[in-house]
C-alpha atoms as a printed R data frame, in Angstrom:
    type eleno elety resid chain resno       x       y       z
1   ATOM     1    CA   UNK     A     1  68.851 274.106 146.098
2   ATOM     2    CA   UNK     A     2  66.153 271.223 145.124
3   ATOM     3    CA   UNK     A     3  64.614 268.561 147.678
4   ATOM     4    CA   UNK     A     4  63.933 265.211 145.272
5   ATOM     5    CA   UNK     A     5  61.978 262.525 146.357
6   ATOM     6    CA   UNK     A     6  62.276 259.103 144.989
7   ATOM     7    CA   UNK     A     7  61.701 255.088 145.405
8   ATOM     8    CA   UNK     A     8  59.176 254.730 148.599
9   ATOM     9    CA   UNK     A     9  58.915 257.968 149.225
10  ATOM    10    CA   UNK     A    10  61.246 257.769 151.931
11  ATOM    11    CA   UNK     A    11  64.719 258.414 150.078
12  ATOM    12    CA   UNK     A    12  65.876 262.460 149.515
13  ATOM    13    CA   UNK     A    13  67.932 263.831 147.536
14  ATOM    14    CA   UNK     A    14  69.556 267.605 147.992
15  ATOM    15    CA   UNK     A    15  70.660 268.608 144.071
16  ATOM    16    CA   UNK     A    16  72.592 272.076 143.639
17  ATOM    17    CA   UNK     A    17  71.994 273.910 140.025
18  ATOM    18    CA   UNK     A    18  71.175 270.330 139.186
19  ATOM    19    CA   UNK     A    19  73.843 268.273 140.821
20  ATOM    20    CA   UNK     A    20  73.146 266.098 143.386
21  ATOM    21    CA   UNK     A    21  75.053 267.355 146.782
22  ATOM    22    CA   UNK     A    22  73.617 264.789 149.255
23  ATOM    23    CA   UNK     A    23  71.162 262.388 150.110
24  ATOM    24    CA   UNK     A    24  69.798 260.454 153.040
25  ATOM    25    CA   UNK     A    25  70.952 257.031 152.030
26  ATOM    26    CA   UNK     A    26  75.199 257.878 151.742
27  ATOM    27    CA   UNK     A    27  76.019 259.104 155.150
28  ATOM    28    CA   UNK     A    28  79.101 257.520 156.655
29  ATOM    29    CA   UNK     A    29  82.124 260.050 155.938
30  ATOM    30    CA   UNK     A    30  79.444 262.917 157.910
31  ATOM    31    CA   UNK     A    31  78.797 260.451 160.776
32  ATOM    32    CA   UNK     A    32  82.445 260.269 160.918
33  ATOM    33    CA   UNK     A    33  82.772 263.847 160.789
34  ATOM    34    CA   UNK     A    34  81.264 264.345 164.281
35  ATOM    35    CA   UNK     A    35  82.569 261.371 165.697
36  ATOM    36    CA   UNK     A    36  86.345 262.542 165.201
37  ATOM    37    CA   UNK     A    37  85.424 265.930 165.979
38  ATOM    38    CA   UNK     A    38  83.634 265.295 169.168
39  ATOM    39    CA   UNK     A    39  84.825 262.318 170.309
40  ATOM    40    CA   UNK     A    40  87.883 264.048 172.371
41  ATOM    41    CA   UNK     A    41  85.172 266.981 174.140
42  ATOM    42    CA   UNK     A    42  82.263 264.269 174.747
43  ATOM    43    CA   UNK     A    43  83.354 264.174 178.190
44  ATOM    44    CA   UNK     A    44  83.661 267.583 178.654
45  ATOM    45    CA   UNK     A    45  80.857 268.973 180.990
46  ATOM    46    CA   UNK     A    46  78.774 271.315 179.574
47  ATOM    47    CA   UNK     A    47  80.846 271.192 176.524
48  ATOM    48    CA   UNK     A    48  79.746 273.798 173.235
49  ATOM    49    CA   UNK     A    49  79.500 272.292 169.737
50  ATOM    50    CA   UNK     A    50  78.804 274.272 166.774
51  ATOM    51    CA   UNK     A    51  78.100 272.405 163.438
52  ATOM    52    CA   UNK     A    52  78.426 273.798 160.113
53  ATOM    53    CA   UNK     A    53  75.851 272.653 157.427
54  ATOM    54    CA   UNK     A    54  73.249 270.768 158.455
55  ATOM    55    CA   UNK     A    55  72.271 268.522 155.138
56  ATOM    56    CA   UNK     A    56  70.145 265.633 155.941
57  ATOM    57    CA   UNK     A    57  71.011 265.988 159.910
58  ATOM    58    CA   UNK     A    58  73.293 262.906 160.404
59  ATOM    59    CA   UNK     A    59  76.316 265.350 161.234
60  ATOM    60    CA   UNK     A    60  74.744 267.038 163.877
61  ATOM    61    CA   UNK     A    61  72.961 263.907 164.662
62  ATOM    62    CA   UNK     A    62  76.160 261.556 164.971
63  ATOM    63    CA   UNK     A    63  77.515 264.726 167.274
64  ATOM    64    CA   UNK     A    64  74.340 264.434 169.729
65  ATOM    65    CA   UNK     A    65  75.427 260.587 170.143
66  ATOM    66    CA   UNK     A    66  78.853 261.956 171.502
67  ATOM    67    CA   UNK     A    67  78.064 264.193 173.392
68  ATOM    68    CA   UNK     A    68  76.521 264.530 177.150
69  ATOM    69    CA   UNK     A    69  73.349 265.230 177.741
70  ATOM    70    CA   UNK     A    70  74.255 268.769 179.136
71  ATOM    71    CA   UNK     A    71  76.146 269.394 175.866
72  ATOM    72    CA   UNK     A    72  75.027 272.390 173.601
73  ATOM    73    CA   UNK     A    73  74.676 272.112 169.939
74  ATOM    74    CA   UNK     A    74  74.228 274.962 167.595
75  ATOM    75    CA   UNK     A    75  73.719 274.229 163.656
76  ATOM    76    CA   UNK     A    76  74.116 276.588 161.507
77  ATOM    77    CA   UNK     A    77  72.279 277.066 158.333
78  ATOM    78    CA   UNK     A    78  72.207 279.523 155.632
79  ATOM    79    CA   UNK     A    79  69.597 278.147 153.488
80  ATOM    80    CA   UNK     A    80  66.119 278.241 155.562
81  ATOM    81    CA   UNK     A    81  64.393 275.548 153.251
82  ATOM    82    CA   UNK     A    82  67.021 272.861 154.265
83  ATOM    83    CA   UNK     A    83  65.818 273.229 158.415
84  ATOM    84    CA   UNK     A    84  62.209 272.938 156.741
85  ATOM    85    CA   UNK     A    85  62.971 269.812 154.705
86  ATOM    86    CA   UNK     A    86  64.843 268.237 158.110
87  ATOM    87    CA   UNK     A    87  61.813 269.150 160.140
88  ATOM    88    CA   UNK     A    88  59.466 267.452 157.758
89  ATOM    89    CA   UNK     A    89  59.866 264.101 156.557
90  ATOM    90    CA   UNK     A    90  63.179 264.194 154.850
91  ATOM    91    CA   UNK     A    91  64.462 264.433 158.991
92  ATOM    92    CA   UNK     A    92  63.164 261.072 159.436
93  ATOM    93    CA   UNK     A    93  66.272 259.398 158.141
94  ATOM    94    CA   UNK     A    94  68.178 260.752 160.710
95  ATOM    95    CA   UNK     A    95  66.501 260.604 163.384
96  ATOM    96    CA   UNK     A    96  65.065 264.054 163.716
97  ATOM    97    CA   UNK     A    97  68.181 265.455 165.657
98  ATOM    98    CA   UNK     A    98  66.479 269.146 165.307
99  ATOM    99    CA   UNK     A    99  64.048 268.314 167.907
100 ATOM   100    CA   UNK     A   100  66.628 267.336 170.432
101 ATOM   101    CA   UNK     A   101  66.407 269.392 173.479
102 ATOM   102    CA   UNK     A   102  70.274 269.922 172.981
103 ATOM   103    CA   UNK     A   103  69.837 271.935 169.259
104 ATOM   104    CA   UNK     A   104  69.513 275.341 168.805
105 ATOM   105    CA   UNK     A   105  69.887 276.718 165.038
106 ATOM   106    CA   UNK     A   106  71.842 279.421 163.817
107 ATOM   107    CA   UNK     A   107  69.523 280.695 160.569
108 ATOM   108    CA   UNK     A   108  72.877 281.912 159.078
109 ATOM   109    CA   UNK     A   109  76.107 281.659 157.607
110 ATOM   110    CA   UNK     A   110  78.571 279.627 160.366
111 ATOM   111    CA   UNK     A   111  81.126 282.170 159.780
112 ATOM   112    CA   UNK     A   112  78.944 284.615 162.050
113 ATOM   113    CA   UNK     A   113  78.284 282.134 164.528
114 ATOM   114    CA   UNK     A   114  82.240 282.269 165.245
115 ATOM   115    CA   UNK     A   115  83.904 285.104 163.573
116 ATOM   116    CA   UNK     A   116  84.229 287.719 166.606
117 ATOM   117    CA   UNK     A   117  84.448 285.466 169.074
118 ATOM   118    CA   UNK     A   118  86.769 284.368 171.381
119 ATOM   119    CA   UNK     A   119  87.380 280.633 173.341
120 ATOM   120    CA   UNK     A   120  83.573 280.038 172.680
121 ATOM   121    CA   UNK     A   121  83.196 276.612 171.427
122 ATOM   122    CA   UNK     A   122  84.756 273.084 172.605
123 ATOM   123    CA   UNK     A   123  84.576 271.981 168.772
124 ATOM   124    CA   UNK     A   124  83.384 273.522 165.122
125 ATOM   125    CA   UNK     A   125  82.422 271.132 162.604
126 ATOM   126    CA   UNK     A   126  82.905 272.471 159.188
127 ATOM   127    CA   UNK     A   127  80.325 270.667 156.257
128 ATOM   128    CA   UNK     A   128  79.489 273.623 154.435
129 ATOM   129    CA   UNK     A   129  80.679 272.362 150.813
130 ATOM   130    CA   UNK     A   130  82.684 269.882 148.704
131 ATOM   131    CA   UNK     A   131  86.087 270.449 150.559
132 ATOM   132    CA   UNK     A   132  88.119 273.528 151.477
133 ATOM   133    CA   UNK     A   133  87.012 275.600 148.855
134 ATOM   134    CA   UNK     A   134  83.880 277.372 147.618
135 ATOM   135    CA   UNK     A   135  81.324 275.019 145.813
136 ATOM   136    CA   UNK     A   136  78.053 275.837 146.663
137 ATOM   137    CA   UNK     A   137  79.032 279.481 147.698
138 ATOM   138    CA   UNK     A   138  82.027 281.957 146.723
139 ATOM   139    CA   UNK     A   139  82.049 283.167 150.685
140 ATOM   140    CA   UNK     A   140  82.898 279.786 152.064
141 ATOM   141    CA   UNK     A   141  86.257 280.434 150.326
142 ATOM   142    CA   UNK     A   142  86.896 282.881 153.700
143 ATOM   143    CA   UNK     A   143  86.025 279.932 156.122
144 ATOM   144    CA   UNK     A   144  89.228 277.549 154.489
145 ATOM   145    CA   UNK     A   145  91.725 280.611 154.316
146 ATOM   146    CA   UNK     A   146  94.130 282.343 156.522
147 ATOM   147    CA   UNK     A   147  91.624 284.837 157.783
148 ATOM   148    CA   UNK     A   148  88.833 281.942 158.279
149 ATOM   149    CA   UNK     A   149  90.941 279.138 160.076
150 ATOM   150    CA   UNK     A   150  93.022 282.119 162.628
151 ATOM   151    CA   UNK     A   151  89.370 282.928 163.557
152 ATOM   152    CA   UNK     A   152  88.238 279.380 164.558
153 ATOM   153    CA   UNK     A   153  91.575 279.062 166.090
154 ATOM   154    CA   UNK     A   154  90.455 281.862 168.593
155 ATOM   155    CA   UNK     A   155  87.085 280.708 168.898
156 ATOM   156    CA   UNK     A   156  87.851 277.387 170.369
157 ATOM   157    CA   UNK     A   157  88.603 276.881 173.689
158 ATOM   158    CA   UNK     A   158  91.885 274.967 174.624
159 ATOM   159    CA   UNK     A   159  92.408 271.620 172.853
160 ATOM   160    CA   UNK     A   160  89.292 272.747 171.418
161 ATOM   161    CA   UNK     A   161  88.883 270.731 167.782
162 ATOM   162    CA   UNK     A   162  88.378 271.828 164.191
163 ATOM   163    CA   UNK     A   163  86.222 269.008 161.952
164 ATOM   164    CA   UNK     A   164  86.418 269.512 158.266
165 ATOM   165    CA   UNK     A   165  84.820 267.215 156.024
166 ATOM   166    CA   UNK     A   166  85.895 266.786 152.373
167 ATOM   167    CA   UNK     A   167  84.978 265.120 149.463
168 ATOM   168    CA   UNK     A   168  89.001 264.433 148.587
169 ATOM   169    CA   UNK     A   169  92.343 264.796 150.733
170 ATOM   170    CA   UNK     A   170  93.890 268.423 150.075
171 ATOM   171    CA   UNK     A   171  97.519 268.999 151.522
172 ATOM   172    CA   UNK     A   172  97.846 272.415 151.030
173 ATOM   173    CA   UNK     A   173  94.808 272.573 153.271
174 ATOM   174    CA   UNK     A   174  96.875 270.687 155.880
175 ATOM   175    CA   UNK     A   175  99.675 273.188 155.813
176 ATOM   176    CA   UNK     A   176  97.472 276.158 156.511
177 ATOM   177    CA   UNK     A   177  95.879 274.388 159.518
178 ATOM   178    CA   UNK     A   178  99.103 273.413 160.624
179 ATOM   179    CA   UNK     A   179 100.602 277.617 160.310
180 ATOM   180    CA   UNK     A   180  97.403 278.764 161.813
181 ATOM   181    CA   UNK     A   181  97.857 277.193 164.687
182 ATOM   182    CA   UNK     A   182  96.475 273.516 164.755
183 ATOM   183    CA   UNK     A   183  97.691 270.279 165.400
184 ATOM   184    CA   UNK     A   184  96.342 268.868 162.401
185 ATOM   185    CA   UNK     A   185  95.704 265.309 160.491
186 ATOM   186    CA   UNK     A   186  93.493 264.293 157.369
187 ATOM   187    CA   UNK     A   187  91.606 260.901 157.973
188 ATOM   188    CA   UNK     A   188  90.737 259.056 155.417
189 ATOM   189    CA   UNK     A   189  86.997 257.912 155.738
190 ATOM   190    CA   UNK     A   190  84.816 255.905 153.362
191 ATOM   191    CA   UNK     A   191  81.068 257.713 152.333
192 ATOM   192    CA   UNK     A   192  79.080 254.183 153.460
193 ATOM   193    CA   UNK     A   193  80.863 254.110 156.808
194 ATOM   194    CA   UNK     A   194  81.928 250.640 157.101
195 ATOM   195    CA   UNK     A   195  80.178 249.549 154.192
196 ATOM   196    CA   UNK     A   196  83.004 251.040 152.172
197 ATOM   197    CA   UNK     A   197  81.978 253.523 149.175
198 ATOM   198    CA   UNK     A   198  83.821 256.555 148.293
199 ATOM   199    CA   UNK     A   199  86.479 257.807 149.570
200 ATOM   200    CA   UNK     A   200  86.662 261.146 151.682
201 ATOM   201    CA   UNK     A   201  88.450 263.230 153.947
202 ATOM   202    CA   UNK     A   202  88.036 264.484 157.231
203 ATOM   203    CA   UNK     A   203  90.164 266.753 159.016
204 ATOM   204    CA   UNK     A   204  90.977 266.570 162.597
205 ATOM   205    CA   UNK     A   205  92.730 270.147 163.537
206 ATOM   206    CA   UNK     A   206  93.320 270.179 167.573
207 ATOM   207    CA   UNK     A   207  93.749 274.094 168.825
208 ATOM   208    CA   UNK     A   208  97.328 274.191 169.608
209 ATOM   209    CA   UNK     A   209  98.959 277.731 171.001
210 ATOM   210    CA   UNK     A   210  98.055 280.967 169.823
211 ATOM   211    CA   UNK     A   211  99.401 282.444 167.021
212 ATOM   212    CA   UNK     A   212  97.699 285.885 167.141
């Protein structure tokens, strides 16, 4: 991964084997993300977020807005130089949500944060890659199958919510939400909020009963 810098200096760019991933100016679908997500445990006292990805920060930071101010937030990244580039200058953008008192980060794939464990979290947001399947990594593949989804299931805590973002709907993805245990529903979202733009996907995957 490559930080650009262009225009004023204040405008970044993340670019992946030369593609551009993200950038600080096209953030609506990931505010939108954590808004879904965390909009039905912001009330929740003392409620547990863990975010997936941390890009240019407005996930987690749009989650932070949600939530109350005894909330925990843990954001999980597997790519050190991205928390360097959101504590320096690129973090501006968004506010600088890594120095909220609320933040702790995971240096690390999200899949550890969760994997083994068991009614943990009050929500998971999921913006590791380009949709449910592996991108910018092989491994993520395990995150969007059976094996991945059964162990967010157990990691949530009752009505406990699953955010995925995605650059395009997927209904296959739907299905296995829906058999591993969620209450599921794709929502169409636009990248510039409601400025329009592109359109994406997020899904909103409530923990239903167990299934294991």
């Amino acid at each position: 991964m490559e930080l650009y810098r262009w225009g004023d200096g204040d405008e970044y760019a993340i670019h992946v084997a030369g593609r551009q991933l993200m950038d600080n100016q096209v953030h609506g679908s990931e505010e939108a993300l954590a808004e879904l997500a965390c909009g039905p445990v912001g009330q929740r006292e003392g409620a547990r977020v863990l975010v997936g990805g941390l890009g240019m920060g407005f996930t987690l930071a749009a989650a932070l807005r949600a939530l109350p101010g005894d909330a925990e937030v843990v954001v999980a990244e597997v790519v050190p130089a991205i928390v360097t580039w959101n504590r320096g200058p690129a973090g501006a953008a968004a506010g600088h949500p890594l120095e909220d008192d609320r933040v702790a980060v995971h240096a690390g794939d999200v899949a550890d944060a969760f994997r083994e464990q068991r009614r943990a979290w009050d929500a998971i947001l999921l913006d590791v890659d380009n949709g449910p399947t592996g991108l910018t990594r092989d491994t993520n593949n395990w995150l969007y199958g059976w094996e991945g989804l059964s162990a967010a299931h157990r990691a949530l805590r009752p009505d406990g919510v699953l955010g995925v973002w995605s650059a395009a709907d997927d209904r296959a993805f739907t299905r296995r939400l829906q058999r591993a245990g969620f209450v599921a529903e794709a929502v169409p979202v636009r990248s510039r909020g409601r400025g329009g733009g592109r359109r994406h996907t997020v899904w909103v995957a409530v923990r239903a009963g167990d299934v294991d």
